[in-house]
C-alpha positions as CSV (number, residue, x, y, z in Angstrom):
1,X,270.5,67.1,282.6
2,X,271.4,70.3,281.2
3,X,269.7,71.4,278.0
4,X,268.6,75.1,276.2
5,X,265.5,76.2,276.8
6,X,265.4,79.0,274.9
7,X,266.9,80.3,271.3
8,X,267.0,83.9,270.0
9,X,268.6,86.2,267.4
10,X,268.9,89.4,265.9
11,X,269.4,90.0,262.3
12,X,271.3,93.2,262.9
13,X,272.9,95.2,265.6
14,X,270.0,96.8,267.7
15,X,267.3,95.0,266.6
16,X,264.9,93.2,269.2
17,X,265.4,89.6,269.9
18,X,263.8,86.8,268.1
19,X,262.8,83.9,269.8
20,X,263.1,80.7,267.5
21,X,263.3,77.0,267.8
22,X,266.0,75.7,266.0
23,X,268.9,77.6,264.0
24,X,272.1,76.3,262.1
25,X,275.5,77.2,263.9
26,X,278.4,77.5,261.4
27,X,282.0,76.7,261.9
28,X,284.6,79.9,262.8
29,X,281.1,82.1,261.9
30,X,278.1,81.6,264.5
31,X,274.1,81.4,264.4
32,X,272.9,81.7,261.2
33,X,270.9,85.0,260.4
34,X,272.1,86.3,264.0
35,X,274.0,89.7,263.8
36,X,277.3,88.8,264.1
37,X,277.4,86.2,261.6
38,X,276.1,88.9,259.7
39,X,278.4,91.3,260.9
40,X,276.1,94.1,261.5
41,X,276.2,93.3,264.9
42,X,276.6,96.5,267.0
43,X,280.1,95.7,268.4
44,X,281.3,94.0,265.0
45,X,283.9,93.9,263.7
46,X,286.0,94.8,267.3
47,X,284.0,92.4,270.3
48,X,282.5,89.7,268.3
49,X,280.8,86.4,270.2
50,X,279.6,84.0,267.8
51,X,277.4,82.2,270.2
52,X,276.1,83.7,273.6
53,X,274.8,81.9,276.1
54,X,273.5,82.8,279.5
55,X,271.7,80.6,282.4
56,X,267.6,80.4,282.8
57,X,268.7,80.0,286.5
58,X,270.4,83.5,286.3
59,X,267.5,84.7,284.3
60,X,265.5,83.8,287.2
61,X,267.7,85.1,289.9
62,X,267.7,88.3,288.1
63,X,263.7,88.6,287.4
64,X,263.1,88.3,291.0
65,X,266.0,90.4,292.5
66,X,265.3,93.3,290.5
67,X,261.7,92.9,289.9
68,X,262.6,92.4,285.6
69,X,261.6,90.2,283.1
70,X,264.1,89.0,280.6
71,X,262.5,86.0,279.6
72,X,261.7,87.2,275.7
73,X,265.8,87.6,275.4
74,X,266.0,91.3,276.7
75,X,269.9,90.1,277.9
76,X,270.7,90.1,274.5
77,X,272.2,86.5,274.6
78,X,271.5,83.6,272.1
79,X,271.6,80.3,274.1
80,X,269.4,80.2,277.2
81,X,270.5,76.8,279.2
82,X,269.5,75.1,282.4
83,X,270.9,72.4,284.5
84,X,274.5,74.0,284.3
85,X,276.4,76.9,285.2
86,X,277.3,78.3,281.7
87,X,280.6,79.3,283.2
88,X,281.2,75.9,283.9
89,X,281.5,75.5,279.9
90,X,284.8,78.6,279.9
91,X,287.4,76.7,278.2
92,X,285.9,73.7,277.6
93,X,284.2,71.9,274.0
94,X,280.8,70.6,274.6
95,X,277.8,69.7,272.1
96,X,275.0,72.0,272.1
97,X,272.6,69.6,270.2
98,X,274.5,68.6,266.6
99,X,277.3,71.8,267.0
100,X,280.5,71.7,269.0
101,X,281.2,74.5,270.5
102,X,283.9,75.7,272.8
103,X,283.3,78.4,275.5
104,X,285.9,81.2,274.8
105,X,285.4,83.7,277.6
106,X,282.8,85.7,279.8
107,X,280.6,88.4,278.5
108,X,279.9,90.5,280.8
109,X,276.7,93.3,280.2
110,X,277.2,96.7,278.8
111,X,276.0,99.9,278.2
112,X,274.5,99.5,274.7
113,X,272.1,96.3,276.6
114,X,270.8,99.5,279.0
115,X,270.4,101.7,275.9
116,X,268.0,98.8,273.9
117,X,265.6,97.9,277.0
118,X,262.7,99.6,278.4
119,X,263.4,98.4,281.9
120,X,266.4,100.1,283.5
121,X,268.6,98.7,285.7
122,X,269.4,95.6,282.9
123,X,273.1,96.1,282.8
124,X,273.6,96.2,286.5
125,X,271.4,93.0,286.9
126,X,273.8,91.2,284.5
127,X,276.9,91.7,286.2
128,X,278.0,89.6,289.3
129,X,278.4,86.2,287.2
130,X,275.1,86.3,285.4
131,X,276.0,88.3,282.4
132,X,276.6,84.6,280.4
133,X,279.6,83.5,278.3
134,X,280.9,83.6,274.6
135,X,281.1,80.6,272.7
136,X,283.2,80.2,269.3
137,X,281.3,77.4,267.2
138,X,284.2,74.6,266.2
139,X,282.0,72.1,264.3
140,X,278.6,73.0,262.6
141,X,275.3,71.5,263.5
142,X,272.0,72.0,264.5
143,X,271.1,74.0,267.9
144,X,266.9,73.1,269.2
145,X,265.0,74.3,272.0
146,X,265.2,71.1,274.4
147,X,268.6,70.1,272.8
148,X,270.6,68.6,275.4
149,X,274.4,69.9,276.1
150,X,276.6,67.1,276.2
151,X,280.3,65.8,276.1
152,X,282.2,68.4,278.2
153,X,285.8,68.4,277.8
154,X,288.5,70.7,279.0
155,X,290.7,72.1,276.1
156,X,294.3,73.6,276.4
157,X,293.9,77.3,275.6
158,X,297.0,77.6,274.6
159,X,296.5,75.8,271.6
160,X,293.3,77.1,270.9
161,X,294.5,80.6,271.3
162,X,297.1,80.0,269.0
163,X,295.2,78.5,266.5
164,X,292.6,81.9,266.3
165,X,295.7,83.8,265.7
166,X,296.9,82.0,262.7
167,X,293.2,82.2,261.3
C-alpha cells in the first residue's frame, strides 16, 4: 500500500528542511508554513509547486548510487512516499491522507538544490526520473506521516489547465 513516510518544510526560500509529522494543505495555496505558501520561496512568484513529492525508493536508489544521504529532506521536496512511483500520480487526483491533490507536472532538480547542500553531486543524482513531481492541492485536509495515498483517478488536463488560467 502506498503511504508517506516522511513530511518536511521550509518556512522560507533557502532555509534547511524541517522534518514534521503532520501539516495542513490548503486549497489553490499548499502546505501550510512551507515557503511557497508563504511566497518567500526561492523560485516564487515564477516556478511555484505547492506540494512536492518525491519517492523513498528513489531516495534510496540515490543514497546508494552516489554514496549520499538525503534522508533529513536534502532534495528539497515536501511529500516523501513509498509503495508508488510518484510519477504514476502526473495527471491524476489522489488523497494524500484528508487532502486531494492532483499531480500537475515533474520537478526536475536544479541548480539552487546544489548551491543549499553540503554534499555535491545532489542535482545530478536527482535527475533521471528521481527528481519527484509537483502537486497542486484541490481540496484541503490533513497530510500525516503514515497517511495512506488513496483513490487515484485520471483527470482531463485540458480542463484542469483551463481552469488554472481563469484563476
Amino acid at each position: 500500500m502506498a503511504h508517506i513516510t516522511d513530511v518536511f518544510i521550509a518556512e522560507a526560500g533557502s532555509e534547511p528542511m524541517q522534518s514534521i509529522t503532520t501539516i495542513q494543505a490548503i486549497a489553490n495555496k499548499g502546505l501550510r508554513d512551507d515557503r511557497y505558501f508563504n511566497g518567500t520561496g526561492y523560485y516564487s512568484p515564477y516556478d511555484v509547486c505547492q506540494v512536492t513529492l518525491i519517492a523513498s525508493e528513489a531516495i534510496d536508489e540515490i543514497n546508494q548510487e552516489y554514496d549520499l544521504d538525503l534522508t533529513a529532506g536534502e532534495h528539497r521536496r515536501n511529500i516523501v512516499t513509498e509503495g508508488i512511483d510518484v510519477h504514476d500520480l502526473l495527471k491524476h487526483r489522489f488523497r494524500a491522507g484528508d487532502a486531494l491533490l492532483e499531480g500537475t507536472r515533474p520537478r526536475p532538480p536544479c541548480a539552487h538544490v546544489e548551491q543549499l547542500n553540503e554534499q555535491e553531486g545532489v542535482a545530478r543524482a536527482l535527475k533521471h526520473g528521481r527528481g519527484g513531481i509537483c502537486a497542486d492541492v484541490v481540496e484541503s485536509g490533513q497530510i500525516s506521516v503514515d497517511d495512506s495515498i488513496t483513490e487515484i483517478e485520471a483527470i482531463d488536463t485540458t480542463a484542469s489547465i483551463i481552469e488554472r488560467l481563469r484563476s
